[in-house]
MARBAMAR-420195 format. One record per residue (C-alpha): residue number from 1; z, x, y. Coordinates in steps of 0.001 Angstrom, whole numbers, plus 500000, padded with zeros to 6 digits. Each point is the difference from the previous one (the first is absolute). Layout:
<recs>
+-----+--------+--------+--------+
! num !     up !   east !  north !
+-----+--------+--------+--------+
! NUM !      Z !      X !      Y !
...
+-----+--------+--------+--------+
</recs>
This chain:
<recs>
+-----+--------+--------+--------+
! num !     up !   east !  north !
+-----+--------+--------+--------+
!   1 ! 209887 ! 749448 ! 845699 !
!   2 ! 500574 ! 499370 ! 503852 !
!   3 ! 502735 ! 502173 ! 501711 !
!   4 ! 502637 ! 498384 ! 501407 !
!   5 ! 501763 ! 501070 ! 503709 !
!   6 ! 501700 ! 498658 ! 502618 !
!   7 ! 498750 ! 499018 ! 502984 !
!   8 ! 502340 ! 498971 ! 503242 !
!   9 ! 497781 ! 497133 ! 500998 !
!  10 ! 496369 ! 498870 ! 500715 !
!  11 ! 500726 ! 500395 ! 503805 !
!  12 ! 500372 ! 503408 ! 498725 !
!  13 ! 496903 ! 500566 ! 499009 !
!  14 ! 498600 ! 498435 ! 502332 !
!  15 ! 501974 ! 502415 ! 502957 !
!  16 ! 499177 ! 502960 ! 498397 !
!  17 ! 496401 ! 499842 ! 499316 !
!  18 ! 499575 ! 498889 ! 503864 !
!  19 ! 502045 ! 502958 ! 501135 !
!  20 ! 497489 ! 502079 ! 497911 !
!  21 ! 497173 ! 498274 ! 501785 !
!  22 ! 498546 ! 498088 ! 497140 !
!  23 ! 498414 ! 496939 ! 500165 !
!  24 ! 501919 ! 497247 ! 498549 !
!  25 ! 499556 ! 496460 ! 499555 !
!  26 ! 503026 ! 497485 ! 499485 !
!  27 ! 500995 ! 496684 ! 499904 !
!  28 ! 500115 ! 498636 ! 503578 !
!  29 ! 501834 ! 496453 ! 501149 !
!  30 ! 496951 ! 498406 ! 502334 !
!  31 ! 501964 ! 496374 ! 500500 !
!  32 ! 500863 ! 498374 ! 497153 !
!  33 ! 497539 ! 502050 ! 497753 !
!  34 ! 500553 ! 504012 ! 499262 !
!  35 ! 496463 ! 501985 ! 499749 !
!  36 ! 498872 ! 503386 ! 498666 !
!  37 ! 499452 ! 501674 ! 503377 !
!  38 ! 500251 ! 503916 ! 501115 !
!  39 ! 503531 ! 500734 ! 501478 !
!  40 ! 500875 ! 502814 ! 501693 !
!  41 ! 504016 ! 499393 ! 500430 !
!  42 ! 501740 ! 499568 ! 497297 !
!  43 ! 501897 ! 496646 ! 501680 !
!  44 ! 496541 ! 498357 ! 499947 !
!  45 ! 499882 ! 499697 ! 495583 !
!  46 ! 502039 ! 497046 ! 498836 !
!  47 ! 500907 ! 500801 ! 496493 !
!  48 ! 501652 ! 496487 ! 499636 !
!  49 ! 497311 ! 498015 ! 499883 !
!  50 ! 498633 ! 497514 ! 496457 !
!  51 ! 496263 ! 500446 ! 500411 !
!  52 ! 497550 ! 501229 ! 502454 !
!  53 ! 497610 ! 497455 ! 501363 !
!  54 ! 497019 ! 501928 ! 498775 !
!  55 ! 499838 ! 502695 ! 497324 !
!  56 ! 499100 ! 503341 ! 500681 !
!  57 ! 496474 ! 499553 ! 498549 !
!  58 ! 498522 ! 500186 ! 503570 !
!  59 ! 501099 ! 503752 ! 500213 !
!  60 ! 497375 ! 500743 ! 496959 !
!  61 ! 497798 ! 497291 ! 499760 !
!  62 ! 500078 ! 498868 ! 504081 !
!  63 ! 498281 ! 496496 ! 500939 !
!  64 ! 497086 ! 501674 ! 501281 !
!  65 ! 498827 ! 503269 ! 500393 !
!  66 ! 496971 ! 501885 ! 500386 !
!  67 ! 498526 ! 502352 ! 497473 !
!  68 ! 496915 ! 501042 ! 501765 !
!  69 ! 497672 ! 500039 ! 503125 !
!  70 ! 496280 ! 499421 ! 500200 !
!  71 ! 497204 ! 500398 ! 502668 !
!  72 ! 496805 ! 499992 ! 499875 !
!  73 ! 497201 ! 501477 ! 501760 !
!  74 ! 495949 ! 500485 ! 499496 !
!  75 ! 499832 ! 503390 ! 498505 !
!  76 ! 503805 ! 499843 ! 498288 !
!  77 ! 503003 ! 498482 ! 498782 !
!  78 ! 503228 ! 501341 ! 500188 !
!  79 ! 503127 ! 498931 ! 498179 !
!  80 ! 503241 ! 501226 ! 500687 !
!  81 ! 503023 ! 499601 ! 497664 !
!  82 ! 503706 ! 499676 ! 501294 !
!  83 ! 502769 ! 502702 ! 499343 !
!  84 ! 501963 ! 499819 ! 497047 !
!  85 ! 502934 ! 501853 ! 501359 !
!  86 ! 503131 ! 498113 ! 500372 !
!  87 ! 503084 ! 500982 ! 500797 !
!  88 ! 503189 ! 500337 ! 498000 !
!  89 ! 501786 ! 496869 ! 500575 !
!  90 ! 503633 ! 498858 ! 498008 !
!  91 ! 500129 ! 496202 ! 499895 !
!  92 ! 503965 ! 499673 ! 498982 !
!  93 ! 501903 ! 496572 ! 498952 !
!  94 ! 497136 ! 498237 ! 498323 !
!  95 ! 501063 ! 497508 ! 497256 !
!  96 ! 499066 ! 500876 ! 495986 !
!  97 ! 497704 ! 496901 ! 500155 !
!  98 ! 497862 ! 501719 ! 502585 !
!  99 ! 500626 ! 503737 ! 498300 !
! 100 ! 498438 ! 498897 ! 497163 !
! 101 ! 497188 ! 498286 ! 501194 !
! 102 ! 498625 ! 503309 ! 501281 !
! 103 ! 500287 ! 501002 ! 496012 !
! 104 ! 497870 ! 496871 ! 499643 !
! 105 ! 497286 ! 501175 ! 503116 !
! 106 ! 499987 ! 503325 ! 498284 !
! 107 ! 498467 ! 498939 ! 497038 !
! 108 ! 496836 ! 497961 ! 501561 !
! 109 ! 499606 ! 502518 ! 502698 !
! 110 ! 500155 ! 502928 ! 498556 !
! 111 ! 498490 ! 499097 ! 496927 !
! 112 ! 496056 ! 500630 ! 499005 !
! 113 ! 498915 ! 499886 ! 503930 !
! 114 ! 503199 ! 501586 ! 502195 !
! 115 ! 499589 ! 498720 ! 503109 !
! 116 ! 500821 ! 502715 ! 501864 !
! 117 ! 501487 ! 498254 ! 503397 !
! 118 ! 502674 ! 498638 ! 497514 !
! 119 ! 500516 ! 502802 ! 498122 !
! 120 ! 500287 ! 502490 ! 502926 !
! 121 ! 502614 ! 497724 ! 501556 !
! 122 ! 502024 ! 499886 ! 496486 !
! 123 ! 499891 ! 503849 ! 500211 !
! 124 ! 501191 ! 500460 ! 503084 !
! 125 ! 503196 ! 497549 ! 499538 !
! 126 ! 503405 ! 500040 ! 498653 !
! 127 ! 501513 ! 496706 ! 498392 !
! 128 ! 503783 ! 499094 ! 500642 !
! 129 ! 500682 ! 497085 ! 498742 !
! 130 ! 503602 ! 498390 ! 500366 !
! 131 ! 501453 ! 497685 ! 496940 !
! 132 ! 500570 ! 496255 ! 500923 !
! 133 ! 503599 ! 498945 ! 500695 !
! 134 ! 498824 ! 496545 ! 500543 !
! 135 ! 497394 ! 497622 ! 498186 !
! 136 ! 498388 ! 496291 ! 500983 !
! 137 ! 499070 ! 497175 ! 497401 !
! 138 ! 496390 ! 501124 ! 500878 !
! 139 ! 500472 ! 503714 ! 498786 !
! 140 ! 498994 ! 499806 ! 496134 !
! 141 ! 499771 ! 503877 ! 499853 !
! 142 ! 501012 ! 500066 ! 496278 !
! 143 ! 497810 ! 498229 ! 498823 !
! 144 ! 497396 ! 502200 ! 500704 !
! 145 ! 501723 ! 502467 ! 497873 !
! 146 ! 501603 ! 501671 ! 503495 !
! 147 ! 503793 ! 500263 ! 501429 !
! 148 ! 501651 ! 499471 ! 503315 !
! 149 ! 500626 ! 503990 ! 499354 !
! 150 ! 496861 ! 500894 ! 498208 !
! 151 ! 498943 ! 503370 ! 500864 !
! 152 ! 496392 ! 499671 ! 499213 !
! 153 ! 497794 ! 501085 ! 503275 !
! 154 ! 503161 ! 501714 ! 501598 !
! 155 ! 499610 ! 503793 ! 500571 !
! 156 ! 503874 ! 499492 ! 500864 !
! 157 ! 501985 ! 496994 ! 499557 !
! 158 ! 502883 ! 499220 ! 502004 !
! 159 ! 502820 ! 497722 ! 498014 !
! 160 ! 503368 ! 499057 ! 501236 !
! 161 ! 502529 ! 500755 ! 497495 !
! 162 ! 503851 ! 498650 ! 500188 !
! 163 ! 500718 ! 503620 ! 500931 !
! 164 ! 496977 ! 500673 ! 502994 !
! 165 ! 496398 ! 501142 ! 499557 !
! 166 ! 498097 ! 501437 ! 497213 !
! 167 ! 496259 ! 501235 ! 500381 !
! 168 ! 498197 ! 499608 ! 496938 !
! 169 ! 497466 ! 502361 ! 499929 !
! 170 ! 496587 ! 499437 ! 497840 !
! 171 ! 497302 ! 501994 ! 501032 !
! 172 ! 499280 ! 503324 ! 501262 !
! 173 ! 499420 ! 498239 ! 503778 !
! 174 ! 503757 ! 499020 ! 499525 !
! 175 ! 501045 ! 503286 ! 498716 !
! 176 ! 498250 ! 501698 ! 503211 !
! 177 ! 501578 ! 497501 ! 502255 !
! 178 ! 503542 ! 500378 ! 498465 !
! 179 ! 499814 ! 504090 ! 500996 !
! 180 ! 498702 ! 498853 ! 503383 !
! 181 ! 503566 ! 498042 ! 499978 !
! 182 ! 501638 ! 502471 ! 499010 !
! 183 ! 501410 ! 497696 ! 497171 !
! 184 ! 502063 ! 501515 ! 497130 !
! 185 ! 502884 ! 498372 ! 498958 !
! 186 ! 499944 ! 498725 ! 496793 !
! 187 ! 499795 ! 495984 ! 499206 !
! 188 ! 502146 ! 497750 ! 497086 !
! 189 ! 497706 ! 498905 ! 497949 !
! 190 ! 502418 ! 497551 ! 498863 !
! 191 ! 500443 ! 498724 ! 503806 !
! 192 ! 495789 ! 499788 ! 500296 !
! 193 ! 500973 ! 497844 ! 496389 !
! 194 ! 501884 ! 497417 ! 501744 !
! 195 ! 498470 ! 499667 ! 502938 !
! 196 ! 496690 ! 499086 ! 497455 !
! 197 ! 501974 ! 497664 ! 498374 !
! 198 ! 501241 ! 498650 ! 503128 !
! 199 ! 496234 ! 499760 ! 501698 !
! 200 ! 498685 ! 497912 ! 496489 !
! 201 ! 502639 ! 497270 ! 500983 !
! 202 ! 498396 ! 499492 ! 503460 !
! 203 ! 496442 ! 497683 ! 498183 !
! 204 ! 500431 ! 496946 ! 498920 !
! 205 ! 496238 ! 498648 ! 499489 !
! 206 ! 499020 ! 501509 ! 497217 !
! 207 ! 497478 ! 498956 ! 497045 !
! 208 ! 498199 ! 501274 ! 497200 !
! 209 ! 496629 ! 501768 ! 500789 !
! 210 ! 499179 ! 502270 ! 496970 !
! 211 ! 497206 ! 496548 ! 499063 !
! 212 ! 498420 ! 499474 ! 503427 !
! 213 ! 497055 ! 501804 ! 499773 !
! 214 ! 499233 ! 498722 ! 496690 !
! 215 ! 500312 ! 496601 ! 501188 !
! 216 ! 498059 ! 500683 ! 503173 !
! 217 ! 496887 ! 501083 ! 497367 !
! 218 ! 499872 ! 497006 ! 497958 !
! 219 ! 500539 ! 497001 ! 502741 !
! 220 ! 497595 ! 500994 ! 502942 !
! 221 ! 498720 ! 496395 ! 500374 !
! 222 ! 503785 ! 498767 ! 499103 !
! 223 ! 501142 ! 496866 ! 502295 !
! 224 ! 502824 ! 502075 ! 500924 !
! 225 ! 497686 ! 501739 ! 503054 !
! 226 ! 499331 ! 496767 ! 501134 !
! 227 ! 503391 ! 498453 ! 500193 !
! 228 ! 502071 ! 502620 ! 501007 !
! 229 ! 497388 ! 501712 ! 502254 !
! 230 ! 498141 ! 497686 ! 502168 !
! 231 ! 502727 ! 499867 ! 502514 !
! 232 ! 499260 ! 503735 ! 500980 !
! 233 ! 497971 ! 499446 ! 503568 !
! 234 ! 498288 ! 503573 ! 499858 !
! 235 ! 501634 ! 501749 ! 502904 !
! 236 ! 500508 ! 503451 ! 498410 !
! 237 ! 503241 ! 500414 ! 501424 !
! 238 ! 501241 ! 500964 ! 496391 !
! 239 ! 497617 ! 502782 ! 499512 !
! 240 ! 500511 ! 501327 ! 503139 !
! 241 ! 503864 ! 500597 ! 499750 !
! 242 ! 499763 ! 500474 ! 496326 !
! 243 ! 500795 ! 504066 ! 499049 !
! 244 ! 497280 ! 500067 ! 497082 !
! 245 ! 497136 ! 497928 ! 501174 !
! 246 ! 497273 ! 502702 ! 501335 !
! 247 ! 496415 ! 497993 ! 499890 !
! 248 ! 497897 ! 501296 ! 503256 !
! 249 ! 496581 ! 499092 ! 501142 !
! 250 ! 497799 ! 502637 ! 501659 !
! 251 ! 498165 ! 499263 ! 502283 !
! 252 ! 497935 ! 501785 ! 502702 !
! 253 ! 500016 ! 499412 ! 503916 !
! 254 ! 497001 ! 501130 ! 502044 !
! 255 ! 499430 ! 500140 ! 503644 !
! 256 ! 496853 ! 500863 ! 501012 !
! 257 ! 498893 ! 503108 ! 498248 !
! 258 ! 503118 ! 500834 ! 499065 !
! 259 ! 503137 ! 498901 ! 498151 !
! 260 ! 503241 ! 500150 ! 497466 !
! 261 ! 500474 ! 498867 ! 496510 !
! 262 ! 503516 ! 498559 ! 499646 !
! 263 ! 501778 ! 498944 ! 496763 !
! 264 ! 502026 ! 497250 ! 500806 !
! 265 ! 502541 ! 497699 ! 497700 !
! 266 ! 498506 ! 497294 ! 498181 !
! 267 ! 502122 ! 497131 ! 497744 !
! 268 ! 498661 ! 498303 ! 496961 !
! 269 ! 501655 ! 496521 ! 501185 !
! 270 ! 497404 ! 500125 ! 503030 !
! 271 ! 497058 ! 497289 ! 500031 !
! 272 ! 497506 ! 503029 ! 500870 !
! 273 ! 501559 ! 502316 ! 497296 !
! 274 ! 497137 ! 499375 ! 497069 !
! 275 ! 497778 ! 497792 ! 502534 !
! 276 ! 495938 ! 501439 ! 499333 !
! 277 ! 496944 ! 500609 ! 502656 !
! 278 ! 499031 ! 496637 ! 498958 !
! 279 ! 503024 ! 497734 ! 500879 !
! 280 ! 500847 ! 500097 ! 496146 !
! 281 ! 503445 ! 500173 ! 499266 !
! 282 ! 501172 ! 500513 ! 496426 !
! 283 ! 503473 ! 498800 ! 500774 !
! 284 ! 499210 ! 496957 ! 501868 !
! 285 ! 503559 ! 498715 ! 500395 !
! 286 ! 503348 ! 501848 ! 500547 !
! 287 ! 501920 ! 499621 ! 497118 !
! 288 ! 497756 ! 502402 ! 498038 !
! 289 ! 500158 ! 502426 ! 503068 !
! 290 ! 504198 ! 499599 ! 499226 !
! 291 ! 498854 ! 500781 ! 496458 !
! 292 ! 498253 ! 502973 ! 500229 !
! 293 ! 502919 ! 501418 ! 501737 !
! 294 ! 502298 ! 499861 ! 497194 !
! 295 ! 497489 ! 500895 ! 497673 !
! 296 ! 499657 ! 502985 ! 501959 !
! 297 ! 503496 ! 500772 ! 500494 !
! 298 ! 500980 ! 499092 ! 496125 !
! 299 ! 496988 ! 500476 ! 497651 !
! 300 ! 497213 ! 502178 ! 501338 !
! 301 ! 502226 ! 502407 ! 501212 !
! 302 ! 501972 ! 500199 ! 496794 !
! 303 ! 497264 ! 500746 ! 498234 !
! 304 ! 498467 ! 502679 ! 502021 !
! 305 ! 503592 ! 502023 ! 500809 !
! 306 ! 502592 ! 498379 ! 497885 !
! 307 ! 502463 ! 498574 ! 502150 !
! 308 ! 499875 ! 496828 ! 502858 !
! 309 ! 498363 ! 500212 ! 503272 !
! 310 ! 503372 ! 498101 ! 501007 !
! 311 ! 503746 ! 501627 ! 501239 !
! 312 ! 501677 ! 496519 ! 500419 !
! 313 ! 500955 ! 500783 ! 503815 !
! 314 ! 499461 ! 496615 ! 500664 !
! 315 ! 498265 ! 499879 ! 503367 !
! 316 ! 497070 ! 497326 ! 498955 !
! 317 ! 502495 ! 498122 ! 499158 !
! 318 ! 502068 ! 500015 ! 503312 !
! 319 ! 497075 ! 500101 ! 502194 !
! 320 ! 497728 ! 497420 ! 498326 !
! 321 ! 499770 ! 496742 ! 501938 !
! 322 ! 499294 ! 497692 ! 497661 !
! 323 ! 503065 ! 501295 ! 497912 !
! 324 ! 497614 ! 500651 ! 496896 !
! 325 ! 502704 ! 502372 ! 497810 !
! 326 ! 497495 ! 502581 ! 498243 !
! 327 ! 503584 ! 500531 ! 497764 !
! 328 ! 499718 ! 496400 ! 499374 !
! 329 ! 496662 ! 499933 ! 498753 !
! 330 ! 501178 ! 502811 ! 497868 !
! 331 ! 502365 ! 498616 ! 498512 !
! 332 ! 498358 ! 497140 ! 498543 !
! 333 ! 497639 ! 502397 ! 498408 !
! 334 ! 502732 ! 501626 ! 498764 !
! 335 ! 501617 ! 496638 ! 498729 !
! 336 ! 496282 ! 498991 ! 498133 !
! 337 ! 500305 ! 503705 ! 498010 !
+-----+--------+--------+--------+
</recs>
């Protein structure tokens, strides 16, 4: 059972890890967006902020990076591997929706291959995540059997009660950081109660999603794909600011005699995603590139580690230009189960 304590604030946090010298990354207002961004002064987090533009994906899986160096010579070729050592970093204020979807990386990433970039990153950082006090008719959360206060991927979570703070501690990351805190007085349990109660009132899009992936099995050539789907112009920008999504080419980059191999993201919506050597491409038009994202997200997934490849944060749906609602297109599933 997770211990309950209280917590003054997320600013905090935030102020006393710096004055310890630890790296910590926060929410930070850039315009009308906020980012996850270092900080070094506490006045620089903004704590009142909906959603970050991006998730913090990038800080595990980043849009490119290298994971080794080549050269070549007559007599001898040399490759040399980066360092794994990264160092311990706090990101504090995240939302559950992006929490959890590190629970979701977790799974693929360190599963029967670990890649170790990922992994060594996950090691070497400490989750806070802070409960949502505020919701959009995007956010469908719940329906992906999560909460605006679900702990799930927090080390700590942060949830505003009627009466202040309480730090909901899950994990022995969160117990460390708690004595780093020097937190020790006691939560309610009945106040963390409320404030639950209180969080499941913030969703209002909810539907039924127990029969997706069945239905996703037995329709793959259903007109559905093609009416709902076409729409979707290919542009990636969903995958990209999605928390879950993690396809990545790798590819290698020579100059002269020399060179790096970089893994860099990839998106399954893409034209060149499945395109072969020979100019084949299996999915010749978009709306089965659209498809094999939520087959992804809500059937192959599911079957390999039990649970969607989906938080409901939203973001494709915000930042998709075409206004194609992946919740939409779920929902009609939904309505055909």
């Amino acid at each position: 059972m997770a211990k309950l304590l209280k917590v003054e604030s997320p600013e905090s946090v935030v102020e006393k890890l710096i004055s310890l010298e630890k790296r910590v990354i926060a929410p930070v207002r850039d315009g009308r967006l906020h980012r996850f961004l270092p900080v070094t002064r506490m006045e620089d987090a903004d704590f009142g902020y909906f959603q970050a533009e991006g998730s913090m994906k990038g800080y595990f899986l980043p849009a490119t990076e290298g994971i080794l160096k080549f050269s070549c010579t007559t007599n001898e070729q040399k490759l040399e591997e980066p360092d794994l050592e990264f160092p311990e970093t706090f990101i504090v204020g995240c939302r559950p929706c992006d929490a959890a979807a590190l629970s979701i990386q977790d799974k693929l990433f360190e599963w029967d291959y670990v890649d170790e970039f990922y992994k060594a990153r996950r090691d070497s950082t400490t989750i806070v995540g802070l409960a949502c006090t505020y919701a959009d008719n995007n956010c469908f959360c719940t329906s992906m059997g999560l909460a605006p206060d679900s702990p799930d991927g927090s080390d700590i979570l942060i949830v505003k009660t009627e009466e202040g703070f309480l730090a909901e501690i899950s994990t022995k990351k969160g117990e460390k950081l708690a004595s780093l805190l020097e937190l020790k007085e006691k939560g309610s349990a009945e106040d963390r109660r409320r404030a639950g109660v209180n969080a499941g009132k913030l969703i209002t899009r909810e539907f039924r999603s127990e029969g997706i992936p069945g239905w996703l099995k037995s329709n793959f050539e259903h007109e559905l794909w093609d009416s709902m789907c076409t729409k979707c112009i290919g542009c990636a920008a969903c995958t990209f600011t999605c928390p879950t999504c993690h396809c990545f080419d790798i590819v290698d980059e020579p100059v002269g005699t020399s060179g790096e191999r970089r893994k860099n993201w990839d998106a399954c919506t893409l034209r060149t995603f499945t395109i072969h050597a020979s100019g084949y491409n299996p999915r010749s038009v978009q709306y089965k590139r659209y498809r094999q994202r939520i087959e992804h997200k809500f059937n192959y997934y599911v079957d390999r580690f039990g649970r969607f490849l989906c938080t409901g944060c939203g973001r494709c749906i915000r930042v998709c230009p075409v206004s194609l609602d992946m919740a939409e297109v779920l929902e009609e599933i939904s309505s055909r189960v």
